[in-house]
MARMARDO-356581 format. One record per residue (C-alpha): residue number from 1; x, y, z. Coordinates in Angstrom, 1 decimal, decimal comma, padded with zeros to 4 digits, always signed. Layout:
! MARMARDO-356581
{num = NUM X = X Y = Y Z = Z}
...
//
This chain:
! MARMARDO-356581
{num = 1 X = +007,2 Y = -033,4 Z = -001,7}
{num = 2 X = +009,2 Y = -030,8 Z = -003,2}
{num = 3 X = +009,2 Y = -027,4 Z = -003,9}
{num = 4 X = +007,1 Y = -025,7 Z = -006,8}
{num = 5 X = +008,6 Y = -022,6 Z = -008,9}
{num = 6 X = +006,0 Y = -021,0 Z = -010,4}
{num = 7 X = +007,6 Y = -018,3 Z = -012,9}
{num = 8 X = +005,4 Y = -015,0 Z = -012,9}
{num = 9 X = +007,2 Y = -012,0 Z = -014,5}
{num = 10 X = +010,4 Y = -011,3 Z = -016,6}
{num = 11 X = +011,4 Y = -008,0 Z = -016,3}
{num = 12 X = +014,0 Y = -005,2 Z = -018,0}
{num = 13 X = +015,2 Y = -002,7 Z = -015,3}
{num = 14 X = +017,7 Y = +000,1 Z = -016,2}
{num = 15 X = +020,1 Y = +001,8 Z = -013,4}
{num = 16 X = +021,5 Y = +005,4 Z = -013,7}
{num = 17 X = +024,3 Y = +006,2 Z = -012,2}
{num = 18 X = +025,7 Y = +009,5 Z = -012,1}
{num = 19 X = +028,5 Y = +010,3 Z = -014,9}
{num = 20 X = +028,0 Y = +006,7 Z = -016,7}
{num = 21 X = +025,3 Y = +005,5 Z = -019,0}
{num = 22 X = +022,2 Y = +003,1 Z = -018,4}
{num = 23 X = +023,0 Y = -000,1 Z = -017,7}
{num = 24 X = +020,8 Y = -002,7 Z = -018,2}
{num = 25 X = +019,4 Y = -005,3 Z = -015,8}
{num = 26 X = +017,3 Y = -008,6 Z = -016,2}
{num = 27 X = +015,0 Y = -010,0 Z = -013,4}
{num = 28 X = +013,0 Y = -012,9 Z = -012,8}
{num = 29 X = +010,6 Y = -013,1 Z = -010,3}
{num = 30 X = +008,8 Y = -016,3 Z = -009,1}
{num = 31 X = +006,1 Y = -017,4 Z = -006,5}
{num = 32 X = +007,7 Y = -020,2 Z = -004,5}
{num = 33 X = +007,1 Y = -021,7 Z = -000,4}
{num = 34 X = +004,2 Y = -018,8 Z = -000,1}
{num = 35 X = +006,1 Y = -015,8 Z = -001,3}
{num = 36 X = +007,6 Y = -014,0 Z = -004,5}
{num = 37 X = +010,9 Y = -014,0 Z = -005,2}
{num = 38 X = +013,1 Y = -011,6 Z = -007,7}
{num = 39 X = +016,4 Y = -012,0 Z = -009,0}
{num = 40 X = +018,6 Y = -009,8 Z = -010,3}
{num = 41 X = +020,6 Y = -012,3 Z = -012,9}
{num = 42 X = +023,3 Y = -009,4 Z = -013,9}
{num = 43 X = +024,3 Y = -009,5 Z = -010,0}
{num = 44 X = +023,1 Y = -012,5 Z = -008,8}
{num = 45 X = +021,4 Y = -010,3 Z = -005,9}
{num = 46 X = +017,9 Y = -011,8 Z = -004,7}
{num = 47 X = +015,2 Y = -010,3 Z = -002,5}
{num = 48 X = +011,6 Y = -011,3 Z = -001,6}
{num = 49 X = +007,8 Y = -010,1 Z = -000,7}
{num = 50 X = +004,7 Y = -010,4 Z = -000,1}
{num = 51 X = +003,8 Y = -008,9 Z = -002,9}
{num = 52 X = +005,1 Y = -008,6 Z = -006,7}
{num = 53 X = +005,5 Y = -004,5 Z = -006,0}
{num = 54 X = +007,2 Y = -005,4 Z = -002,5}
{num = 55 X = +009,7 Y = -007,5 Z = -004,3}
{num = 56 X = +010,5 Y = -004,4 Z = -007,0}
{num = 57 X = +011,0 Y = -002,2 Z = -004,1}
{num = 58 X = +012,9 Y = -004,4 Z = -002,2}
{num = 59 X = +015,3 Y = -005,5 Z = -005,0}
{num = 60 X = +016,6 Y = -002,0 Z = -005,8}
{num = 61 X = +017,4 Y = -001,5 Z = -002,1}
{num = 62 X = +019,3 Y = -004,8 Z = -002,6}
{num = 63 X = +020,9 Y = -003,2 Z = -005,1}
{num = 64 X = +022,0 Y = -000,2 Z = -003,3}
{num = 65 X = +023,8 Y = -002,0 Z = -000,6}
{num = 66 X = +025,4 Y = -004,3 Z = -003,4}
{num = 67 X = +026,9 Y = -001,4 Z = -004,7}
{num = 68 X = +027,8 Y = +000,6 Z = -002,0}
{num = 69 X = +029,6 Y = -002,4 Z = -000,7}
{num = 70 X = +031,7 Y = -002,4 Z = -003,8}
{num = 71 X = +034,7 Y = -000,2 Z = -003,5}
{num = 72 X = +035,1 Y = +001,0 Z = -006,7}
{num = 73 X = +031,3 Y = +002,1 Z = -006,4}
{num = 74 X = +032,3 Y = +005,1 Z = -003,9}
{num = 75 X = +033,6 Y = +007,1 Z = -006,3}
{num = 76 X = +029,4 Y = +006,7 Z = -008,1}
{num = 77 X = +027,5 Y = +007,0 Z = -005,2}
{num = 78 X = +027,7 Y = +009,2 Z = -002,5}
{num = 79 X = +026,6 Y = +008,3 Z = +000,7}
{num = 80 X = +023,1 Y = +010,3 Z = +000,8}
{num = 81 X = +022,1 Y = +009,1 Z = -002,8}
{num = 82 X = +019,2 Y = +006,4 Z = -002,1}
{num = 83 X = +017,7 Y = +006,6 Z = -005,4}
{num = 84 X = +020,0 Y = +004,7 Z = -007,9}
{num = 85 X = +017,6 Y = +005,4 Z = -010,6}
{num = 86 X = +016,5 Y = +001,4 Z = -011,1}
{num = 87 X = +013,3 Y = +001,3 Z = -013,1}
{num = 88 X = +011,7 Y = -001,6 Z = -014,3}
{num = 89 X = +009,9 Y = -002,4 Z = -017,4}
{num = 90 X = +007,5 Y = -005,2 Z = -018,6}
//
């Protein structure tokens, strides 16, 4: 028995970061082995949830430590902004 992808949403996101303009990310998020999953396919980052809102929450928080974990990202975010700015769109 294998597993089952079930493909729910495709999404647009853009991130703001401060002194650059937006850039734009593409998401997929599918229902597989009892949860949803997104991925962010300009990173290749993936989170889950319960939930389809869960996942969008939990995906930009992914993001966040993806970026902060980047060296060259210091010099965008400073260690107190938790809001990137990622906002996604149907």
């Amino acid at each position: 028995m294998g597993i089952q992808i079930e493909l729910k949403e495709a999404l647009t996101g853009f991130l703001n970061l401060p002194g650059m303009e937006k850039i734009r990310l593409d998401f997929l998020i599918t229902y597989e082995s009892d949860a949803f999953y997104i991925r962010c396919l300009d990173f290749g980052i993936m989170s889950c949830g319960d939930t389809i809102n869960e996942c969008k929450e939990n995906i930009q928080e992914a993001i966040y430590i993806y970026l902060t974990d980047l060296p060259e990202s210091r010099i965008y975010l400073s260690p107190h902004q938790r809001n990137i700015g990622a906002c996604f769109l149907n």
